[in-house]
C-alpha positions as CSV (number, residue, x, y, z in Angstrom):
1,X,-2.7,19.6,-7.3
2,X,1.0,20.7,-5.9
3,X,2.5,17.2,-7.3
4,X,1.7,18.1,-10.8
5,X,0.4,14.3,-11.6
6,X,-3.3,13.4,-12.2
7,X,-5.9,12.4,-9.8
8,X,-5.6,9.0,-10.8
9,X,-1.7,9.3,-10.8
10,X,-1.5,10.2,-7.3
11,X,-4.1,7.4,-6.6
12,X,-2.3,4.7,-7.8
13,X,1.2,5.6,-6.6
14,X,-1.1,6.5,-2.8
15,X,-2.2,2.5,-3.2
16,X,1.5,1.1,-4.8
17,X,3.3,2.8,-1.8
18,X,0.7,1.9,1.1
19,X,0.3,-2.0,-0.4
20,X,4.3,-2.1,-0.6
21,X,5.6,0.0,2.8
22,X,2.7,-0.7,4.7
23,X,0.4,-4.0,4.0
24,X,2.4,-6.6,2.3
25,X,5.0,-6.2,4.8
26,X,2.5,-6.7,8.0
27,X,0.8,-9.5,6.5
28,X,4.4,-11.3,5.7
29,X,5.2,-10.2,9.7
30,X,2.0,-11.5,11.4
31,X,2.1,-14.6,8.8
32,X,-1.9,-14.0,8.3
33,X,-4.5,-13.5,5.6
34,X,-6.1,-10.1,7.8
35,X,-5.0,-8.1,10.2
36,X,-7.0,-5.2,12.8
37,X,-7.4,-1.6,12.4
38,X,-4.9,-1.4,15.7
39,X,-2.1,-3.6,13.3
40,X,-2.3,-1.6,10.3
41,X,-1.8,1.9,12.2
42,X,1.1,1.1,14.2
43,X,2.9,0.0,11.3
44,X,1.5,3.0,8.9
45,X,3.2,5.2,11.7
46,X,6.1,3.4,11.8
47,X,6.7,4.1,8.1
48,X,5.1,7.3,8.2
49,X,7.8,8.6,10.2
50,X,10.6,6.1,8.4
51,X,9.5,8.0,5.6
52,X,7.9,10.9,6.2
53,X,4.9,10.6,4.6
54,X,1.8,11.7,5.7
55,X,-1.0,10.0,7.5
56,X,-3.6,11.4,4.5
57,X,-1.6,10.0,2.2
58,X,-2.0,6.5,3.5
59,X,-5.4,6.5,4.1
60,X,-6.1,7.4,0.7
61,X,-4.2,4.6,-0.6
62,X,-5.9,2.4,2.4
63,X,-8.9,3.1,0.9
64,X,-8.2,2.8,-2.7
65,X,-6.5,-0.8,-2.2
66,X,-10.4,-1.5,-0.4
67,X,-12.2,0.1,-3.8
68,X,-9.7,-2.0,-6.6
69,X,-10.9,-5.1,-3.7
70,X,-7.3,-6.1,-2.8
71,X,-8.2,-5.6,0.5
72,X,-11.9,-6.5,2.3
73,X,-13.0,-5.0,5.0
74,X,-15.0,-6.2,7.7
75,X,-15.3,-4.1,10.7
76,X,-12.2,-3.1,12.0
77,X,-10.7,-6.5,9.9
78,X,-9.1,-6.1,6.8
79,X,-8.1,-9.6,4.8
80,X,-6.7,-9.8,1.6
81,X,-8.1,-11.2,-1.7
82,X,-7.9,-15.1,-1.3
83,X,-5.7,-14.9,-5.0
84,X,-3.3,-13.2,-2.8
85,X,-2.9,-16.1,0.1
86,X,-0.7,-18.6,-1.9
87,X,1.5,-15.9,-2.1
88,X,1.8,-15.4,2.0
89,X,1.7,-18.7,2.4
90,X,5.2,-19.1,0.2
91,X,6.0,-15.6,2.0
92,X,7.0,-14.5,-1.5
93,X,7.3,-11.1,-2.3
94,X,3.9,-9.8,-3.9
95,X,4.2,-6.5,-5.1
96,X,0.9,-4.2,-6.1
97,X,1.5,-5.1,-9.8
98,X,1.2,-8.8,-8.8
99,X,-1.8,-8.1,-6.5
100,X,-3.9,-6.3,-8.9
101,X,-3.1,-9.1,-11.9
102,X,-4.4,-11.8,-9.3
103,X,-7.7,-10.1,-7.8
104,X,-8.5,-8.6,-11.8
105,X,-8.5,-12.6,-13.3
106,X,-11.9,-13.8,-13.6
């Protein structure tokens, strides 16, 4: 690995950056619980080339967020864990250590 972190390193600062740069924003901007495939990629391109990072990059952390079950997927639909809804709802600010505290309680 060039970066010198772990696997699991890299995964979680893939998902922190995606869920923070990427997600959270679009779901405060179109002021709903999902959003399409169509949604999520103009805005990862957007901040892609804000920041240049790279497409691979995101789509890792894309799918991570789906595999800690932040994110559901349903087609080309993603929504977010219904924990996470109050929170757009208030349009407060939820950042990835706030999302994964809500979806982990039982």
């Amino acid at each position: 690995m060039l970066s010198g972190k772990g696997k699991y390193a890299s995964a979680t600062e893939n998902r922190r950056f995606v869920w923070a740069e990427i997600v959270w924003p679009l779901i405060l901007e179109i002021n709903d619980v999902a959003f399409s495939l169509q949604q999520y990629q103009k805005k990862r391109d957007e901040i892609c080339k804000e920041k240049n990072v790279t497409i691979t990059t995101t789509s890792r952390g894309l799918a991570s967020l789906l595999q800690k079950g932040i994110l559901l997927k349903e087609d080309k639909i993603y929504s977010i864990h219904f924990r996470l809804i109050p929170y757009m709802r208030l349009k407060a600010n939820c950042d990835y250590a706030t999302a994964i505290h809500e979806v982990r309680i039982k």
